[in-house]
C-alpha positions as CSV (number, residue, x, y, z in Angstrom):
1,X,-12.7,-4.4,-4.7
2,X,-12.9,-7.8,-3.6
3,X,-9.5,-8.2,-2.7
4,X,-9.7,-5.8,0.1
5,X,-12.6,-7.9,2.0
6,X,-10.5,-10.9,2.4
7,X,-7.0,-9.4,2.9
8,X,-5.2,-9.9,6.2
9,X,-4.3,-6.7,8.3
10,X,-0.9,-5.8,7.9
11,X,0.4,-6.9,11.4
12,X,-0.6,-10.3,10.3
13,X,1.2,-9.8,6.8
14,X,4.6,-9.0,8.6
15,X,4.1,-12.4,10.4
16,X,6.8,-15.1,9.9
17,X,7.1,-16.5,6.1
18,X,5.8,-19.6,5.1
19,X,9.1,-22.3,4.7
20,X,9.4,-23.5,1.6
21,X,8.4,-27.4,1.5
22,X,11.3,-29.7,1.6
23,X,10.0,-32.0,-1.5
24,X,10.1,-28.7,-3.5
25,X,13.3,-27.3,-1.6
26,X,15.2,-30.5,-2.3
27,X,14.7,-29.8,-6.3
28,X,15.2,-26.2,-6.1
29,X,18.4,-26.8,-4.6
30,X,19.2,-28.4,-7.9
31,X,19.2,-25.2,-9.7
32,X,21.7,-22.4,-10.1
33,X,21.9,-20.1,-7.5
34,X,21.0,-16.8,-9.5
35,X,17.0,-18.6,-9.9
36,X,17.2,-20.3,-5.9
37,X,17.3,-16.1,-5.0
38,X,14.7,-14.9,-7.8
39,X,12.2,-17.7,-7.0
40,X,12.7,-16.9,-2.8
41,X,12.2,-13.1,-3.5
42,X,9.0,-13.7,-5.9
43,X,7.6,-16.3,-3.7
44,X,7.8,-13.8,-0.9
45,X,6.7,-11.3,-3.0
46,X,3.5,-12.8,-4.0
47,X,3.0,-14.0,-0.3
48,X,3.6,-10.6,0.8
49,X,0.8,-9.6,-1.6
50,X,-1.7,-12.2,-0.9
51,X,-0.8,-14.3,2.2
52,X,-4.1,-16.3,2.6
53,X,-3.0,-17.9,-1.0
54,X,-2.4,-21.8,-0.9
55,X,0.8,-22.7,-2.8
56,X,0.5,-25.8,-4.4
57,X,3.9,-27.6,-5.8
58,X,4.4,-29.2,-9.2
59,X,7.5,-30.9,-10.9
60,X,6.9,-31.3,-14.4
61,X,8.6,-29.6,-17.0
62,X,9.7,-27.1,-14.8
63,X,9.4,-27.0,-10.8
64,X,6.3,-24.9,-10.1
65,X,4.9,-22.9,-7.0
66,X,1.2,-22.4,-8.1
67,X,-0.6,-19.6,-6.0
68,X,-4.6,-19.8,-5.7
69,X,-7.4,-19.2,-3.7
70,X,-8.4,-22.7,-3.3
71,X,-6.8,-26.0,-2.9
72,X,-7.7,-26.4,-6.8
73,X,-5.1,-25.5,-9.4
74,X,-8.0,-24.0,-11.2
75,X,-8.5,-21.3,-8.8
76,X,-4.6,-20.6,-9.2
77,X,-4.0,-16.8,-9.7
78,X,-0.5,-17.1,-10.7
79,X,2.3,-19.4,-10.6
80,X,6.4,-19.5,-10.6
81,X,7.4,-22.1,-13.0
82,X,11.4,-22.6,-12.6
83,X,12.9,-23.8,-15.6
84,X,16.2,-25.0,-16.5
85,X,18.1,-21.0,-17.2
86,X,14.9,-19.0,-16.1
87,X,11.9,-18.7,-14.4
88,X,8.3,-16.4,-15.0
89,X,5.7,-14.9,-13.2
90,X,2.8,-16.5,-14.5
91,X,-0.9,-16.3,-14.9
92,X,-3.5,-18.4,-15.2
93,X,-6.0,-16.0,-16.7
94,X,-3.7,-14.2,-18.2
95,X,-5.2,-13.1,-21.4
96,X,-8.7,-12.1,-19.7
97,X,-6.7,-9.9,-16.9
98,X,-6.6,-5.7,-17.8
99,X,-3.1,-5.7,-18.4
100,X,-2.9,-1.6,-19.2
101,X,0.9,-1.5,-19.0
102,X,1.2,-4.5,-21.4
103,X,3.8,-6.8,-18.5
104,X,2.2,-10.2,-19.8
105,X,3.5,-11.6,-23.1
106,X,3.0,-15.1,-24.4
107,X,0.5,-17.1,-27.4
108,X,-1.3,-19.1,-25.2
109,X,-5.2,-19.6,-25.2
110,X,-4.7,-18.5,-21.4
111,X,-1.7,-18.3,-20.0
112,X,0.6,-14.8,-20.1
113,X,3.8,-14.4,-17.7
114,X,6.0,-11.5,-17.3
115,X,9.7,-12.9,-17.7
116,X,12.0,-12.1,-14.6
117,X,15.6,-11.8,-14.9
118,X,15.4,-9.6,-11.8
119,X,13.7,-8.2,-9.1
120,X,13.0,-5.0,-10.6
121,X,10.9,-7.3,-13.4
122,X,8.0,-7.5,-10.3
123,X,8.6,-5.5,-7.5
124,X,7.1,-2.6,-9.1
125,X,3.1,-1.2,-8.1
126,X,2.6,-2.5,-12.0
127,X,3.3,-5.9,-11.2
128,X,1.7,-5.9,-7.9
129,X,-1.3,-4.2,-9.1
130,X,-1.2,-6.8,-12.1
131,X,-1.5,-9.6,-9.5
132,X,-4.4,-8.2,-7.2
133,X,-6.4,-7.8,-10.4
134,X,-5.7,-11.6,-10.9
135,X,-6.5,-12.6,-7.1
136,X,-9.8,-10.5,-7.8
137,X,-10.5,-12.5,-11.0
138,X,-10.1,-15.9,-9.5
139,X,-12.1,-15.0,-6.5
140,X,-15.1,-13.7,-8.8
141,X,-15.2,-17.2,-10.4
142,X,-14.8,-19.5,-7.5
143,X,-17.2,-22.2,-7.7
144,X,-16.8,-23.4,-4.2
145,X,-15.4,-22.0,-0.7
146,X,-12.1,-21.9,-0.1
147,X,-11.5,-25.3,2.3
148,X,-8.0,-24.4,3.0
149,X,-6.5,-21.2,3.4
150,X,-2.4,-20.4,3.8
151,X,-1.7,-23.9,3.0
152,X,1.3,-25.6,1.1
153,X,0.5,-28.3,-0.7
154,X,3.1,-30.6,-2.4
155,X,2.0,-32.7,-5.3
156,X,5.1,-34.1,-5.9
157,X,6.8,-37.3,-6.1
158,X,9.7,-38.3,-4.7
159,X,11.8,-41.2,-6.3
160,X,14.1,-43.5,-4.6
Protein backbone atom coordinates (compact mmCIF):
# COMPACT_ATOMS: atom_id res chain seq x y z
CA UNK A 1 0.00 0.00 0.00
CA UNK A 2 1.33 3.14 -0.91
CA UNK A 3 0.08 5.11 1.76
CA UNK A 4 2.15 3.35 4.18
CA UNK A 5 5.62 4.39 2.44
CA UNK A 6 5.08 7.96 2.87
CA UNK A 7 3.21 8.16 6.21
CA UNK A 8 4.84 9.93 9.11
CA UNK A 9 5.54 7.79 12.33
CA UNK A 10 3.14 8.31 14.94
CA UNK A 11 5.26 10.46 17.34
CA UNK A 12 5.34 12.95 14.52
CA UNK A 13 1.45 12.58 13.96
CA UNK A 14 0.78 13.61 17.71
CA UNK A 15 2.87 16.72 16.91
CA UNK A 16 1.20 20.14 17.31
CA UNK A 17 -1.83 20.86 14.73
CA UNK A 18 -1.52 22.91 11.98
CA UNK A 19 -3.44 26.58 12.83
CA UNK A 20 -5.97 27.24 10.75
CA UNK A 21 -5.05 30.35 8.23
CA UNK A 22 -6.43 33.63 9.39
CA UNK A 23 -7.89 34.55 5.70
CA UNK A 24 -9.90 31.27 5.97
CA UNK A 25 -10.44 31.66 9.96
CA UNK A 26 -11.72 35.18 9.44
CA UNK A 27 -14.74 33.68 7.10
CA UNK A 28 -15.29 30.70 9.12
CA UNK A 29 -15.93 32.80 11.90
CA UNK A 30 -18.85 34.00 9.92
CA UNK A 31 -20.66 30.74 10.22
CA UNK A 32 -22.77 29.21 12.89
CA UNK A 33 -21.07 27.70 15.61
CA UNK A 34 -22.48 24.00 15.21
CA UNK A 35 -20.24 23.92 11.47
CA UNK A 36 -16.98 26.25 13.17
CA UNK A 37 -16.74 22.71 15.56
CA UNK A 38 -17.61 20.05 12.71
CA UNK A 39 -15.15 21.64 10.17
CA UNK A 40 -12.26 21.94 13.30
CA UNK A 41 -12.88 18.20 14.24
CA UNK A 42 -12.78 17.02 10.32
CA UNK A 43 -9.98 19.12 9.49
CA UNK A 44 -8.11 17.44 12.33
CA UNK A 45 -9.42 14.38 11.46
CA UNK A 46 -8.14 14.27 8.04
CA UNK A 47 -4.80 15.76 9.24
CA UNK A 48 -4.66 13.24 11.81
CA UNK A 49 -4.98 10.72 8.87
CA UNK A 50 -2.66 12.23 6.49
CA UNK A 51 -0.49 14.99 7.94
CA UNK A 52 2.00 15.50 5.05
CA UNK A 53 -1.32 16.68 3.04
CA UNK A 54 -1.17 20.45 1.81
CA UNK A 55 -4.51 22.27 2.50
CA UNK A 56 -5.22 24.56 0.08
CA UNK A 57 -8.17 27.38 0.84
CA UNK A 58 -10.99 28.39 -1.43
CA UNK A 59 -13.93 30.84 -1.00
CA UNK A 60 -16.39 30.40 -3.68
CA UNK A 61 -19.59 29.11 -3.25
CA UNK A 62 -18.84 27.72 -0.15
CA UNK A 63 -15.48 28.21 1.98
CA UNK A 64 -13.34 25.14 1.20
CA UNK A 65 -10.26 23.34 2.84
CA UNK A 66 -8.95 21.17 -0.09
CA UNK A 67 -6.53 18.32 1.11
CA UNK A 68 -3.89 16.92 -1.61
CA UNK A 69 -0.71 15.66 -2.12
CA UNK A 70 0.62 18.39 -4.07
CA UNK A 71 0.26 22.10 -4.19
CA UNK A 72 -2.20 21.34 -7.27
CA UNK A 73 -5.91 21.19 -6.62
CA UNK A 74 -5.84 18.34 -8.98
CA UNK A 75 -3.87 16.11 -6.71
CA UNK A 76 -6.61 17.06 -3.99
CA UNK A 77 -7.82 13.78 -2.18
CA UNK A 78 -10.63 15.29 -0.50
CA UNK A 79 -11.97 18.49 0.52
CA UNK A 80 -14.33 20.31 3.29
CA UNK A 81 -16.62 22.59 1.47
CA UNK A 82 -18.57 24.77 4.27
CA UNK A 83 -21.76 25.86 3.08
CA UNK A 84 -24.26 28.20 4.32
CA UNK A 85 -26.38 25.20 6.97
CA UNK A 86 -23.89 22.32 6.25
CA UNK A 87 -20.77 21.19 5.30
CA UNK A 88 -19.39 17.48 3.46
CA UNK A 89 -16.53 15.39 3.29
CA UNK A 90 -15.69 15.38 -0.18
CA UNK A 91 -13.82 13.71 -2.88
CA UNK A 92 -12.32 14.46 -5.74
CA UNK A 93 -12.29 11.02 -7.31
CA UNK A 94 -15.04 10.03 -5.77
CA UNK A 95 -16.87 7.88 -8.21
CA UNK A 96 -13.49 5.89 -9.27
CA UNK A 97 -12.70 5.16 -5.29
CA UNK A 98 -13.97 1.33 -3.94
CA UNK A 99 -16.52 2.72 -1.81
CA UNK A 100 -17.74 -1.06 -0.39
CA UNK A 101 -19.81 0.47 2.40
CA UNK A 102 -21.60 2.77 -0.07
CA UNK A 103 -20.59 6.46 2.45
CA UNK A 104 -20.23 8.63 -0.89
CA UNK A 105 -23.50 9.83 -2.52
CA UNK A 106 -23.89 12.53 -5.16
CA UNK A 107 -24.57 12.71 -9.43
CA UNK A 108 -21.44 14.17 -10.31
CA UNK A 109 -19.12 13.02 -13.21
CA UNK A 110 -16.51 12.91 -10.23
CA UNK A 111 -17.17 14.19 -7.22
CA UNK A 112 -19.05 12.04 -4.23
CA UNK A 113 -19.07 13.37 -0.41
CA UNK A 114 -20.34 11.76 2.62
CA UNK A 115 -22.75 14.52 4.35
CA UNK A 116 -21.72 15.21 8.04
CA UNK A 117 -24.14 16.42 10.53
CA UNK A 118 -21.82 14.92 13.08
CA UNK A 119 -18.79 13.45 14.07
CA UNK A 120 -19.97 10.03 14.10
CA UNK A 121 -20.63 10.71 10.08
CA UNK A 122 -16.49 10.22 9.77
CA UNK A 123 -14.82 9.25 12.68
CA UNK A 124 -15.48 5.72 11.95
CA UNK A 125 -12.56 2.97 10.37
CA UNK A 126 -15.12 3.24 7.23
CA UNK A 127 -14.54 6.68 6.69
CA UNK A 128 -10.95 6.62 7.48
CA UNK A 129 -10.34 3.71 5.49
CA UNK A 130 -12.46 5.55 2.65
CA UNK A 131 -9.96 8.43 2.74
CA UNK A 132 -6.60 6.35 2.69
CA UNK A 133 -7.96 4.60 -0.44
CA UNK A 134 -8.30 8.24 -1.87
CA UNK A 135 -4.70 9.45 -0.58
CA UNK A 136 -3.56 6.12 -2.47
CA UNK A 137 -5.41 7.01 -5.62
CA UNK A 138 -4.11 10.51 -5.90
CA UNK A 139 -0.70 9.43 -5.19
CA UNK A 140 -0.79 6.65 -8.04
CA UNK A 141 -1.67 9.43 -10.49
CA UNK A 142 0.67 12.21 -9.56
CA UNK A 143 2.26 13.55 -12.51
CA UNK A 144 4.89 15.48 -10.75
CA UNK A 145 6.75 15.42 -7.13
CA UNK A 146 5.22 16.77 -4.50
CA UNK A 147 7.17 20.42 -4.10
CA UNK A 148 5.60 21.22 -0.93
CA UNK A 149 4.66 19.05 1.75
CA UNK A 150 2.40 20.10 5.16
CA UNK A 151 1.70 23.37 3.66
CA UNK A 152 -1.34 25.75 3.96
CA UNK A 153 -2.00 27.45 1.12
CA UNK A 154 -4.66 30.32 0.99
CA UNK A 155 -6.06 31.25 -2.37
CA UNK A 156 -8.19 33.64 -1.14
CA UNK A 157 -9.04 37.24 -1.49
CA UNK A 158 -9.53 39.48 0.93
CA UNK A 159 -11.69 42.70 0.14
CA UNK A 160 -11.47 45.97 1.79
Amino acid sequence: MRYANRRRSKISMMSKSRDIHPDFRFLLELKEQNLIKLFKDLRSYILEIYPDSNELLYHTHALTAVFSISDKLADGFCMIPVYTNHLNLGFHKGTLLNDPHKLLTGTGNLIRHIPVKAPTDYRNKKTKDLVRSAVDFAIKYMEKPAKSVGQTISKITRKG
